[in-house]
Z-matrix of the N, CA and C atoms (Angstrom, degrees):
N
C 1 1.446
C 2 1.518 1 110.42
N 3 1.029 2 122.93 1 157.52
C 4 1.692 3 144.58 2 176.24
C 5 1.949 4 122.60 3 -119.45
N 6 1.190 5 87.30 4 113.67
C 7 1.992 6 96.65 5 -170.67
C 8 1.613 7 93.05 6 -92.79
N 9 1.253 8 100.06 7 153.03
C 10 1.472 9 106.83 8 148.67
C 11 1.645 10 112.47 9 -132.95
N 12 1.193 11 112.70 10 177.25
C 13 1.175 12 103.39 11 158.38
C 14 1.583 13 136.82 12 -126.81
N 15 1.474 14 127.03 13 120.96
C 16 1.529 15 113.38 14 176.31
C 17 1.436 16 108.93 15 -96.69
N 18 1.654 17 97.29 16 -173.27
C 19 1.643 18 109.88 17 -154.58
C 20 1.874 19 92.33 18 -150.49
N 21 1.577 20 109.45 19 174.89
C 22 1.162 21 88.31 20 176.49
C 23 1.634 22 91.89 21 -139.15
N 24 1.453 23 127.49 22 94.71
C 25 1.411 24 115.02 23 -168.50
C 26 1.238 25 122.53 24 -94.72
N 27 1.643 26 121.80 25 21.67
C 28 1.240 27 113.14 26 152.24
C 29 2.123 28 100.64 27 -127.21
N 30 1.046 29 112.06 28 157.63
C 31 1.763 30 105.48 29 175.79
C 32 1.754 31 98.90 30 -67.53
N 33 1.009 32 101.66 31 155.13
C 34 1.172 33 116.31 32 -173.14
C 35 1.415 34 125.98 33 22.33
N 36 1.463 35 126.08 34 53.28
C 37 1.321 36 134.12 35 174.52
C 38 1.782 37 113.76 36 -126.49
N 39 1.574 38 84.55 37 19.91
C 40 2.070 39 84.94 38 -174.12
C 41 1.610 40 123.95 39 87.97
N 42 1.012 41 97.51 40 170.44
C 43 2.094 42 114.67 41 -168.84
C 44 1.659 43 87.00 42 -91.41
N 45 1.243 44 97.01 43 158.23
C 46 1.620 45 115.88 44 170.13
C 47 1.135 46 99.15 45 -135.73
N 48 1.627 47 114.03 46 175.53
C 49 1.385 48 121.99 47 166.47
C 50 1.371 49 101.28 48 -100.87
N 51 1.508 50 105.36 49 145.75
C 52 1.364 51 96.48 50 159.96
C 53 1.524 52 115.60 51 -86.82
N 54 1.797 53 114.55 52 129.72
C 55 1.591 54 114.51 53 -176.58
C 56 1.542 55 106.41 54 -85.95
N 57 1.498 56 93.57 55 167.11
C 58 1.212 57 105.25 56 168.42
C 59 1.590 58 109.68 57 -78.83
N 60 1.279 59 111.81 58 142.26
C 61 1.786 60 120.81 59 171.20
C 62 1.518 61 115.83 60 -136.16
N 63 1.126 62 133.60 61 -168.21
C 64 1.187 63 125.09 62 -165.02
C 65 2.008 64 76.86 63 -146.25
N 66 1.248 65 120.69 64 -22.34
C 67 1.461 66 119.15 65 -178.09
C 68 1.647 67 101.08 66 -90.05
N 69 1.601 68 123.77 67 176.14
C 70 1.297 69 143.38 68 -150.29
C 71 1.562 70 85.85 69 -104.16
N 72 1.540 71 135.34 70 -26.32
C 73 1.512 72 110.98 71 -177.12
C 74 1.299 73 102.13 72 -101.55
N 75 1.534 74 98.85 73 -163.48
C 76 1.616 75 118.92 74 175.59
C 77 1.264 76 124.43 75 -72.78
N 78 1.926 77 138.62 76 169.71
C 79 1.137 78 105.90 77 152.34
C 80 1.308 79 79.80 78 -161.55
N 81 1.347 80 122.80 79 174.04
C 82 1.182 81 136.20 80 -154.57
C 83 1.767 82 119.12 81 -130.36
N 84 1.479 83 135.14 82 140.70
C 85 1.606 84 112.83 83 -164.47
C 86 0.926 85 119.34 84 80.71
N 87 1.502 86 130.75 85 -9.85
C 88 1.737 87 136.47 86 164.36
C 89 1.095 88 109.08 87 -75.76
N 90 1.657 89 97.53 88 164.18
C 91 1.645 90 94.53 89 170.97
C 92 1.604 91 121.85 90 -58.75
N 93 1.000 92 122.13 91 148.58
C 94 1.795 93 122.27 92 170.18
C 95 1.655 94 117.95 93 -68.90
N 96 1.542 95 107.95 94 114.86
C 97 1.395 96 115.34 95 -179.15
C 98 1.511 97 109.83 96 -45.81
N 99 1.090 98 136.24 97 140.73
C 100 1.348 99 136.71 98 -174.01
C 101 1.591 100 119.63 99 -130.21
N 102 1.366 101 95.32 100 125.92
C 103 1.689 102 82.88 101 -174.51
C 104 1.685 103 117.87 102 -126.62
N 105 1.153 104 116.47 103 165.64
C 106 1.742 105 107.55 104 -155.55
C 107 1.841 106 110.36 105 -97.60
N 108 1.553 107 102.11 106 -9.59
C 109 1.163 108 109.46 107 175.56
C 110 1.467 109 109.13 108 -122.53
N 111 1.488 110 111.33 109 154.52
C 112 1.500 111 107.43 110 157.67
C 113 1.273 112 131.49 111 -46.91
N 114 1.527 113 117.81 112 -42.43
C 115 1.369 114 151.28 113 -149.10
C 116 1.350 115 97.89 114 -84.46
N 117 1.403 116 134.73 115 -49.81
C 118 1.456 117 154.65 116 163.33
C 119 1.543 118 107.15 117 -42.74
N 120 1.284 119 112.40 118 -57.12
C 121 1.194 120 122.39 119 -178.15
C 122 1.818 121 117.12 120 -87.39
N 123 0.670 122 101.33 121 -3.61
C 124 1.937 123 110.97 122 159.95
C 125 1.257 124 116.60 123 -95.67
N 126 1.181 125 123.28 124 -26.08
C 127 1.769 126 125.39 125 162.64
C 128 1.286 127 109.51 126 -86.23
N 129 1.221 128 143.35 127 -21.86
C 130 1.461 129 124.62 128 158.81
C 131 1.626 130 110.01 129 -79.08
N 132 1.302 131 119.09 130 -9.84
C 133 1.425 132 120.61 131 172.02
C 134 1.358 133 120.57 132 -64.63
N 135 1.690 134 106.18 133 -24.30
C 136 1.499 135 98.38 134 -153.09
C 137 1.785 136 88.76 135 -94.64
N 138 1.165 137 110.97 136 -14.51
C 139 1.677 138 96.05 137 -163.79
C 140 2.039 139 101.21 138 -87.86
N 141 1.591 140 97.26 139 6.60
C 142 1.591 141 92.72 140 153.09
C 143 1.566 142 115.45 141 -115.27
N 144 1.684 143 113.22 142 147.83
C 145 1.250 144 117.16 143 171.42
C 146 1.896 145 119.79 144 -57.98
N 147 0.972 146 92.21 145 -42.48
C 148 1.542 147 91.64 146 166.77
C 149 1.524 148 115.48 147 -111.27
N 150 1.378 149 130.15 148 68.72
C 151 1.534 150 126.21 149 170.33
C 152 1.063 151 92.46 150 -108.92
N 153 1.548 152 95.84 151 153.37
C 154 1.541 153 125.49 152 176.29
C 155 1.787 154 107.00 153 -147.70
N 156 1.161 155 94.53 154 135.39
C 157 1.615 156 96.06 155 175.90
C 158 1.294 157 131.24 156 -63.83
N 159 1.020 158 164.46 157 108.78
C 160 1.520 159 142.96 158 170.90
C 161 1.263 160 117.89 159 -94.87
N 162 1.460 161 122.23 160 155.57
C 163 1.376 162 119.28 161 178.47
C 164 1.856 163 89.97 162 -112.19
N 165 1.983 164 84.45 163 120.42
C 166 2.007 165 95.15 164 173.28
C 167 1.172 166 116.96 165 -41.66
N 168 1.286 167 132.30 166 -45.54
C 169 1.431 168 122.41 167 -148.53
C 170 1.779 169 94.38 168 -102.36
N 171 1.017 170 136.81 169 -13.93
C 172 1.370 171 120.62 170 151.23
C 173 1.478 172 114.83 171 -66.08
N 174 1.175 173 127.43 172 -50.32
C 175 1.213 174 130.40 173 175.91
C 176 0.652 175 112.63 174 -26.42
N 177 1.875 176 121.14 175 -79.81
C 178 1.464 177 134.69 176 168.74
C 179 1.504 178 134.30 177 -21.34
N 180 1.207 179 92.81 178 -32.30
C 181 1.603 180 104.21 179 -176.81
C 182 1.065 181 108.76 180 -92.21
N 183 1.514 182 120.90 181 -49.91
C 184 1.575 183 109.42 182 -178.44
C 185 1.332 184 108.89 183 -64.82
N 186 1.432 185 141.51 184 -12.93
C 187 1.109 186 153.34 185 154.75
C 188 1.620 187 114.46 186 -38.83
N 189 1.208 188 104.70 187 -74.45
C 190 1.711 189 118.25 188 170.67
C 191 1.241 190 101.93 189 -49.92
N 192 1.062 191 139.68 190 -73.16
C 193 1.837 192 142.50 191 -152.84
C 194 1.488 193 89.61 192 -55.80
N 195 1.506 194 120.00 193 -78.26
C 196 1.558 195 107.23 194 166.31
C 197 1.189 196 155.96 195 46.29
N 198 1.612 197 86.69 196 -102.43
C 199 1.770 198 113.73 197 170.51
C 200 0.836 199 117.09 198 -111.60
């Protein structure tokens, strides 16, 4: 399985992904950082106030069914 992680950086405006960057902030519309463990992806969780882990391939799906 594959985690990513979102965040929510305004209150009530929704989860983001966190992207990949090559810079020290955030950015948004990038690809989604992806990580191969849960464990990987719970330590980049904690250094946001609102992270939460997701597992990709649920995502994905509830994504598809969806729309």
């Amino acid at each position: 399985m594959k985690y990513a992680v979102m965040f929510e950086p305004f209150p009530m405006e929704g989860y983001e992904y966190i992207c990949k960057t090559d810079e020290g902030s955030w950015r948004t519309n990038g690809n989604p950082r992806v990580f191969n463990t849960e464990k990987e992806a719970k330590v980049e969780a904690k250094k946001w106030n609102t992270g939460i882990v997701v597992n990709m391939e649920e995502t994905l799906k509830w994504i598809w069914v969806h729309n």
